[in-house]
C-alpha positions in Angstrom: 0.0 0.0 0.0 2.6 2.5 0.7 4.5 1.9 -3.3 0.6 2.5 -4.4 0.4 6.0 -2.5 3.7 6.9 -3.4 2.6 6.5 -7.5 -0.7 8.5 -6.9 1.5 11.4 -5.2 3.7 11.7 -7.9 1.1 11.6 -10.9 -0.4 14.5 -9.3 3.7 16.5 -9.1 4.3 15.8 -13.1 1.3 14.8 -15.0 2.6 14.2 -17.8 4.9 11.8 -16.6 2.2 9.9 -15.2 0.4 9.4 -18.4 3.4 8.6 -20.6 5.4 6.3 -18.6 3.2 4.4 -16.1 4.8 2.5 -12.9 4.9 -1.1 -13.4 5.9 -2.6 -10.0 8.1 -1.2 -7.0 8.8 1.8 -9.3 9.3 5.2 -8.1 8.8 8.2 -11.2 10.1 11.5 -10.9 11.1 14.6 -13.3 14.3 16.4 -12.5 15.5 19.6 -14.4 18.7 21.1 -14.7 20.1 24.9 -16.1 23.2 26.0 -16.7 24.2 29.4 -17.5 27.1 30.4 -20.4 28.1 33.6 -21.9 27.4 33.9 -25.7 30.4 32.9 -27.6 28.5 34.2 -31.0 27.3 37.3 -31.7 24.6 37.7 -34.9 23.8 40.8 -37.0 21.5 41.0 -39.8 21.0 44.1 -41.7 19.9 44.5 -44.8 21.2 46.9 -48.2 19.6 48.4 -51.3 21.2 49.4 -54.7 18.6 51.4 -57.2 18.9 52.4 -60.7 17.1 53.1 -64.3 17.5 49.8 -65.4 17.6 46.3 -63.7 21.6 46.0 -64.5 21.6 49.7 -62.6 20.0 48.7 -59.5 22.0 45.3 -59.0 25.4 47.1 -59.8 24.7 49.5 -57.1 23.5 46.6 -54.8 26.9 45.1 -55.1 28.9 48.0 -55.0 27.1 48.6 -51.3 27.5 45.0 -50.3 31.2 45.1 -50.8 31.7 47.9 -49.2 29.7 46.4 -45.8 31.9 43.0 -46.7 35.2 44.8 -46.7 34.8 47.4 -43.8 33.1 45.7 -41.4 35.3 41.9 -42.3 38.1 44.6 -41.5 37.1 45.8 -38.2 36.2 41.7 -37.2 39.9 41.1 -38.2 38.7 38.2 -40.8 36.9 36.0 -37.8 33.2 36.3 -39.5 31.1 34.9 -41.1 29.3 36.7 -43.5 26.3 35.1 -45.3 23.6 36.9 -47.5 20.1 35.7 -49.1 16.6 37.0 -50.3 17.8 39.1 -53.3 14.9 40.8 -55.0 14.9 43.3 -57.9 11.2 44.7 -58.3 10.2 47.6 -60.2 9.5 51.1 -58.8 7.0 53.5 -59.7 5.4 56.7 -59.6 3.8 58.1 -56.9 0.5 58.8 -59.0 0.0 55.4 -59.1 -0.4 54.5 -55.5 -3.9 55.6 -54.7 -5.3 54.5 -58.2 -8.6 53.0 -57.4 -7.2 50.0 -56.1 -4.5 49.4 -58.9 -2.0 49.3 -56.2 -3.1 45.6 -56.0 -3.3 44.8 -59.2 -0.9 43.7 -62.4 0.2 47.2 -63.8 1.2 48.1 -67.7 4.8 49.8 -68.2 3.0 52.8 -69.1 0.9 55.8 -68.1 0.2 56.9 -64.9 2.0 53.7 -63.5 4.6 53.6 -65.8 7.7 51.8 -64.5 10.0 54.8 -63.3 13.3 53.3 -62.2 14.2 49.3 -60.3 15.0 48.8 -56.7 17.2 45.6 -55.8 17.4 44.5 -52.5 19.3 42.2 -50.2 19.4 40.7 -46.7 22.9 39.9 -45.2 24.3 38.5 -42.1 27.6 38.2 -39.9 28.4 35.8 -37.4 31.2 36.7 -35.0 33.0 35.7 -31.9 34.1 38.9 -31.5 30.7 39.6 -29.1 31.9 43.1 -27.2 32.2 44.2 -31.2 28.9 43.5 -32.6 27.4 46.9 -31.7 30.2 48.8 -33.3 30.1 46.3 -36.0 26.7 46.6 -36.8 27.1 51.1 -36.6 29.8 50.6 -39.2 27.9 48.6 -41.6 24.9 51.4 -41.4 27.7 54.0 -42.1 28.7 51.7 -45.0 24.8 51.6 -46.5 23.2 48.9 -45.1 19.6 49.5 -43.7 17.8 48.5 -40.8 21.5 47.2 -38.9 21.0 45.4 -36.0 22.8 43.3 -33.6 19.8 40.3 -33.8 21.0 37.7 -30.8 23.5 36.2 -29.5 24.0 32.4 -29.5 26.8 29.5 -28.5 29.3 28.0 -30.6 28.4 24.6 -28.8 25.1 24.7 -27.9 25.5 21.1 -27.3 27.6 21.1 -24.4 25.4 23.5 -22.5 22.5 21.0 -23.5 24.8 18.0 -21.5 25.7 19.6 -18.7 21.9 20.7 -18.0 21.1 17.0 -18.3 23.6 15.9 -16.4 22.3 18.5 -13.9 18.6 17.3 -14.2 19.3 13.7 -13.8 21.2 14.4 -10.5 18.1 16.0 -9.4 15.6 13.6 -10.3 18.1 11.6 -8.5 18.2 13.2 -5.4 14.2 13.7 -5.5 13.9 10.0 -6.0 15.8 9.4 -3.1 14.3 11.4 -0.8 10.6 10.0 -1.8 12.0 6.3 -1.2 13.2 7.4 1.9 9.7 9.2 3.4 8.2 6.1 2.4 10.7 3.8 4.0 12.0 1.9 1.3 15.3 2.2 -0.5 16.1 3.5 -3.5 17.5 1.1 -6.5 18.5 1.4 -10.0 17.7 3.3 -13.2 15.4 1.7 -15.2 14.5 4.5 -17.7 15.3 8.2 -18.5 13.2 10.2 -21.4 14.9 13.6 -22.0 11.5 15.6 -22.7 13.6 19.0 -24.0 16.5 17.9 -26.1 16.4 19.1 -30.0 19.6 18.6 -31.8 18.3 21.1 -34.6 19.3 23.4 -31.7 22.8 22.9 -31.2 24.7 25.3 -33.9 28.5 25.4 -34.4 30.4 28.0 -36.0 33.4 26.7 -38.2 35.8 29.3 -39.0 36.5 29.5 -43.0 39.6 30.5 -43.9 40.4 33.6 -46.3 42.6 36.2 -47.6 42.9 39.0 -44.8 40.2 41.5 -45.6 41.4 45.0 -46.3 41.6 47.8 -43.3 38.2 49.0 -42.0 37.4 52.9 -43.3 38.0 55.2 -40.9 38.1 54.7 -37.1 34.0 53.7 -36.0 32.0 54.5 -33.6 32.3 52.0 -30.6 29.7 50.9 -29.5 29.9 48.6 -26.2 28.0 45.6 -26.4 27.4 43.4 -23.0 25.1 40.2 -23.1 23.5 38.4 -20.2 24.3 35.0 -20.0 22.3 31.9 -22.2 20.1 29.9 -19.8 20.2 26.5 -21.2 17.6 24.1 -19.0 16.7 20.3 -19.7 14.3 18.5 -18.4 14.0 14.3 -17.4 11.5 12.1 -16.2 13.2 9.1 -14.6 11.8 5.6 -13.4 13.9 4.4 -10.2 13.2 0.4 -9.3 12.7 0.3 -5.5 15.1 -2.2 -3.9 13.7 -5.4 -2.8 
């Protein structure tokens, strides 16, 4: 009787455990969590830049001329330890300002002529730089604005090995559950015995990230001295959380 009251305490502490693992004999079931705290090791900016022109081939030239400008200045200042990355190019068509109250026609396919003629193309670009350099990401991102990137900002910061934080947390959560389990056996008078199973309810790999540094030619000087800008995160909280079934010694 006293295993049987034990079970109906504990489905009440962690219901889910209850209903996804149930007791099968002298079991006792508990759910431990652990968190451990790490300074970022990667900071991320994301920014994005804009090149316009008559033509298509006008736009896109200036678009490039911009991006390696933000390339080269700001891979300076990071001393060649980023990673820079860019995606969603568009090129779209700009025109007049007559045409954007036309009845509607805003929303609708438009002819290359009249009062919605096609006036000029805007190409557009979103980029991004990893870095381990954290304290510089703020001045980093300032120079890449002063280089022609809009909307600069410093997005997150992350860890190069997400993945350890993640083992240590469940190494953490385990003990607990451990110590839990022990105390429990020992209120009811029995003694504690082995592991029989552990479900990690929190563990994704598609969250642990790591940064590999690429090599490449040193980038050239960054222009002018920036504006610093100091940059101090708060620590990552990385948690995990266990249920564990403990066998109660005979």
């Amino acid at each position: 009787m006293r295993v049987v009251a034990l079970g109906a305490v504990l489905a009440c502490a962690v219901p889910g455990a209850a209903q996804d693992i149930q007791p099968s004999g002298r079991t006792i079931q508990v759910m431990g969590s652990g968190k451990v705290s790490s300074m970022p090791t990667i900071a991320v900016i994301d920014y994005w830049m804009a090149g316009e022109g008559k033509t298509p081939d006008d736009a896109t030239t200036a678009l490039v001329a911009r991006q390696k400008a933000i390339v080269d200045g700001v891979g300076g200042l990071l001393g060649g330890t980023a990673a820079m990355t860019n995606s969603n190019l568009v090129v779209i068509a700009a025109r007049g300002p007559q045409c954007d109250h036309a009845n509607g026609y805003n929303a609708q396919p438009r002819l290359s002529e009249g009062p919605c003629a096609i006036t000029g193309y805007l190409a557009t670009m979103q980029g991004s730089i990893r870095t381990p350099l954290v304290a510089k990401a703020g001045t980093a991102a300032g120079l890449a604005s002063r280089l022609g990137a809009r909307d600069a900002r410093v997005q997150n910061f992350i860890l190069s090995d997400g993945g350890a934080a993640k083992r240590a947390a469940v190494v953490e959560a385990v003990a607990e559950a451990k110590r839990l389990a022990g105390a429990l056996a020992a209120a009811a008078g029995e003694k504690l015995g082995p592991i029989l199973a552990i479900r990690d309810q929190n563990y994704n790999p598609a969250e642990d990230m790591t940064v590999v540094a690429m090599s490449a030619p040193a980038p050239p000087p960054a222009p002018r001295a920036p504006v610093e800008i100091q940059v101090k995160p708060g620590p990552i909280e990385t948690n995990a959380q266990v249920y564990v079934t403990f066998a109660l010694a005979p």
